[in-house]
C-alpha positions as CSV (number, residue, x, y, z in Angstrom):
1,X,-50.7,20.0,-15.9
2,X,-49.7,16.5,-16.6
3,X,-47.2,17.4,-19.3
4,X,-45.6,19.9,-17.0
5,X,-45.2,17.3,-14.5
6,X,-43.5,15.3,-17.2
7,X,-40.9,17.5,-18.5
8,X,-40.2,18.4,-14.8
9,X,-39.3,15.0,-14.4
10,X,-37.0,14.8,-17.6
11,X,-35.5,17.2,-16.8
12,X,-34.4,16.1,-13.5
13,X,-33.3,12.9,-14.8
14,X,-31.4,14.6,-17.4
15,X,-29.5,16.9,-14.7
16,X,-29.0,13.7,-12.7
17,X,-27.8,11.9,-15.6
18,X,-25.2,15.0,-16.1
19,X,-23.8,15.3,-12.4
20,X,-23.0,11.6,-12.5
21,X,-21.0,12.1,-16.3
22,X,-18.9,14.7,-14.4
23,X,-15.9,13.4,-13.0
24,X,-13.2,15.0,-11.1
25,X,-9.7,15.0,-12.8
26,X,-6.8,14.9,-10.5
27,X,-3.5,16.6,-11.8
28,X,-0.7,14.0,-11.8
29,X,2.5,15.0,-9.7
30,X,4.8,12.5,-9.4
31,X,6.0,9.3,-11.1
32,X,3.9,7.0,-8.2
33,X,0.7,9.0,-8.6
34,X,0.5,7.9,-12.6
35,X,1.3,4.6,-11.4
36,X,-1.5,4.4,-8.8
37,X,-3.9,5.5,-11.4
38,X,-2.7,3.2,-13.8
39,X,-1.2,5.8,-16.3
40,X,1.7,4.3,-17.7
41,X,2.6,6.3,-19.8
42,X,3.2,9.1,-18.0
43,X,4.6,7.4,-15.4
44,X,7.7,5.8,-17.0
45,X,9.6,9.6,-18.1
46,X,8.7,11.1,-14.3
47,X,9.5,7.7,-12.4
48,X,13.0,8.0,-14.7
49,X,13.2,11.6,-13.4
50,X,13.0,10.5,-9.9
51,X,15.1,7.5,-10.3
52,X,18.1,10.2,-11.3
53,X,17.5,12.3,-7.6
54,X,16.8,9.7,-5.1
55,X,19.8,9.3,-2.9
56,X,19.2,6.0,-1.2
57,X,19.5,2.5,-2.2
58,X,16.2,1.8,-1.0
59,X,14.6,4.2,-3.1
60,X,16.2,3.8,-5.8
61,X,14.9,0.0,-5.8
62,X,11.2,1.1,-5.1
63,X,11.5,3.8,-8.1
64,X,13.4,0.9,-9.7
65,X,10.5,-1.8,-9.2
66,X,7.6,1.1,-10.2
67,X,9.2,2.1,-14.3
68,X,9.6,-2.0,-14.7
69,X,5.7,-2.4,-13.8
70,X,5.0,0.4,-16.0
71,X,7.0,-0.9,-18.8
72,X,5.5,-4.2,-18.4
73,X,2.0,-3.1,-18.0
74,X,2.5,-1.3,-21.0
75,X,3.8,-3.7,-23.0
76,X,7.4,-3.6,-22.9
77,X,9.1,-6.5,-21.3
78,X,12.4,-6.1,-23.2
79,X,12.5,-2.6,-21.4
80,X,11.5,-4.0,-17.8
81,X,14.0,-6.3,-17.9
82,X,16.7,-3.8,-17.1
83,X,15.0,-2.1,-14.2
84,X,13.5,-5.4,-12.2
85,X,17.3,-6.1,-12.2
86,X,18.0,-2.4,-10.7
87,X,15.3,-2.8,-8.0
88,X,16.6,-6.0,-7.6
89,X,20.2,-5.2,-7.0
90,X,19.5,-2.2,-4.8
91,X,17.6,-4.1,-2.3
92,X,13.8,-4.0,-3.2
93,X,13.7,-7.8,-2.6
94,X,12.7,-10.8,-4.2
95,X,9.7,-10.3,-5.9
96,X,12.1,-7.9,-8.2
97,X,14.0,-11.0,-8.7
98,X,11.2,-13.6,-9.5
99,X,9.7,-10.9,-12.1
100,X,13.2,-10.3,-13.9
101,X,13.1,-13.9,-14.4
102,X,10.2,-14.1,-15.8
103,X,10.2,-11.3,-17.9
104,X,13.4,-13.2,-19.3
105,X,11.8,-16.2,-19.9
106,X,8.9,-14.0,-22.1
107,X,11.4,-12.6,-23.9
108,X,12.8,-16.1,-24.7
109,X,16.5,-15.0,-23.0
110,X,16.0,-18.5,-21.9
111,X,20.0,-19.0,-20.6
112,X,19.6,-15.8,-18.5
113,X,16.3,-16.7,-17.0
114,X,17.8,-20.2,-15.8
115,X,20.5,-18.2,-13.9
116,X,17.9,-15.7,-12.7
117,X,15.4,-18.9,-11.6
118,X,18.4,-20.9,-9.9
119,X,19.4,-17.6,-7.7
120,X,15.7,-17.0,-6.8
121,X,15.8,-20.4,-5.4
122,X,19.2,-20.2,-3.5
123,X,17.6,-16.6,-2.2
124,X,14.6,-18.0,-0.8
125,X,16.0,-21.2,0.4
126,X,14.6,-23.7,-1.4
127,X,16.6,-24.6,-4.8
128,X,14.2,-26.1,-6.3
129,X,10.7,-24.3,-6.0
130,X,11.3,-22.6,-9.9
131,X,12.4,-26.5,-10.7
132,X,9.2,-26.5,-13.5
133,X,11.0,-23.4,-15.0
134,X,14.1,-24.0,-15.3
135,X,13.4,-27.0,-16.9
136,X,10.8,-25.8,-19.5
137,X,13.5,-22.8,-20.4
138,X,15.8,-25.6,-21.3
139,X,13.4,-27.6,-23.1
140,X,12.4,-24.3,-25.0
141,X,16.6,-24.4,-25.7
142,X,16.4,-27.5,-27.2
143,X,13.5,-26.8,-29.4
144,X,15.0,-23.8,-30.6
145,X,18.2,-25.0,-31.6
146,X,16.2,-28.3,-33.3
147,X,13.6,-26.7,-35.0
148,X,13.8,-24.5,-38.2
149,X,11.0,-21.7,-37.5
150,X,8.9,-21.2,-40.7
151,X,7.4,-18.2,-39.2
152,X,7.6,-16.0,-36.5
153,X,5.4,-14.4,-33.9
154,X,5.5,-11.0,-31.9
155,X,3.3,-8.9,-29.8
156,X,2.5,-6.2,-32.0
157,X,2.0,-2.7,-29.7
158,X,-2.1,-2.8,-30.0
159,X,-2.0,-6.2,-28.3
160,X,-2.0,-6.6,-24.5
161,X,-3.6,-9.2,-21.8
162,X,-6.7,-6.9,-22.1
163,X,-7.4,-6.6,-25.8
164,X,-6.4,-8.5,-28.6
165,X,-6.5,-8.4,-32.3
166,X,-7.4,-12.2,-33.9
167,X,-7.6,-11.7,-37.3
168,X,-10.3,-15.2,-38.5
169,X,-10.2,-16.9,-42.5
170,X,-14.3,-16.8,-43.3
171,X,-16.0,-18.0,-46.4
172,X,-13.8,-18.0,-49.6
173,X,-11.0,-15.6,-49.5
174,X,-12.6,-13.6,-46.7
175,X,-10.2,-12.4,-43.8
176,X,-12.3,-10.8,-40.5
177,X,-10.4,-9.4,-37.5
178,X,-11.8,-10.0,-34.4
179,X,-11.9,-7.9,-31.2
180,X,-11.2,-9.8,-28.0
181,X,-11.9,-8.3,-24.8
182,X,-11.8,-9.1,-21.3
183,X,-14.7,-7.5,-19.4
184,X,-13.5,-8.4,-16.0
185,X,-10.1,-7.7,-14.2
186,X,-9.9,-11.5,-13.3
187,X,-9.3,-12.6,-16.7
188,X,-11.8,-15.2,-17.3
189,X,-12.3,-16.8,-20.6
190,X,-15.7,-17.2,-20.1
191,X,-16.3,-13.3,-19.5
192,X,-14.5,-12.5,-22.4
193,X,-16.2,-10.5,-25.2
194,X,-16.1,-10.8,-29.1
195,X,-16.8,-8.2,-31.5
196,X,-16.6,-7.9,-35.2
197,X,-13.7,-5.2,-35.9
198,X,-13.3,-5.1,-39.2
199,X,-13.9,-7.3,-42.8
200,X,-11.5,-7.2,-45.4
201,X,-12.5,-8.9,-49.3
């Protein structure tokens, strides 16, 4: 009797266990619904779709605004660059304009990002609120025309703000790769997790 009581209750738990795996997928219809569910991907070729039939300026910005959040979110500044400009210029507002410049700035198109930050200031009335960067994109100017780089660093497309790739010298002519995560969405250092990826002889 006991045993039957016991595989009852597995049993349940395993039928609870299954109904709570199950999840419900949603079919994606437009370019804003794979944005609100953080699909990327899929976002950026119907967003582009979309941009090509809206008819007013307004829309066009918001559409605009939404493919260069995707690009950025999915690693592509270079490519957001473009369309935070668009939104921009077809009225979504200044938030467009504070992220072209800064996307700019990461993509060290540090002339351009000067003459994004000084508008930014002139549009929001005070000239010199993006005083800090202006002044550290022509410091980064100066060093690049002074220094000779020896090397030269790039995001590589597995790389984003929530995983990264550190590749670690161990021992004697060891090499490890390290897997850096973030476990929470506010970016912590202290949250973040390590995990051996892979050791190479």
């Amino acid at each position: 009797m006991e045993r039957t009581g016991a595989i009852v209750i597995i049993i349940t738990i395993f039928i609870h266990l299954f109904a709570a795996a199950c999840t419900y997928v949603e079919k994606i219809r437009d370019g804003e619904q794979a944005f609100r569910y953080e699909q990327y991907s899929e976002a950026i070729p119907l967003l582009k779709k979309e941009y090509n039939k809206s008819k007013t300026r307004l829309e066009r910005g918001k559409i605009a605004y939404l493919l260069a959040e995707s690009h950025q979110r999915n690693n592509q500044p270079a490519e957001a660059i473009d369309w935070y400009r668009i939104a921009y210029d077809n009225q979504y507002g200044i938030d467009a304009l504070e992220k072209y410049a800064f996307a700019l700035k990461q993509s060290e198109r540090y002339e351009e990002a000067i003459q994004a930050f000084q508008e930014l200031g002139l549009e929001i009335g005070s000239p010199y609120e993006y005083r800090r960067e202006i002044k550290s994109s022509e410091t980064a100017i100066t060093w690049k025309k002074e220094k000779v780089q020896l090397y030269e660093v790039e995001s590589l497309p597995f790389n984003s703000r929530w995983s990264d790739y550190a590749p670690v010298l161990f021992k004697e002519n060891q090499l490890v790769l390290l897997l850096i995560e973030a476990l929470l969405l506010g970016m912590n250092p202290t949250n973040a997790r390590v995990t051996l990826f892979l050791t190479f002889l």
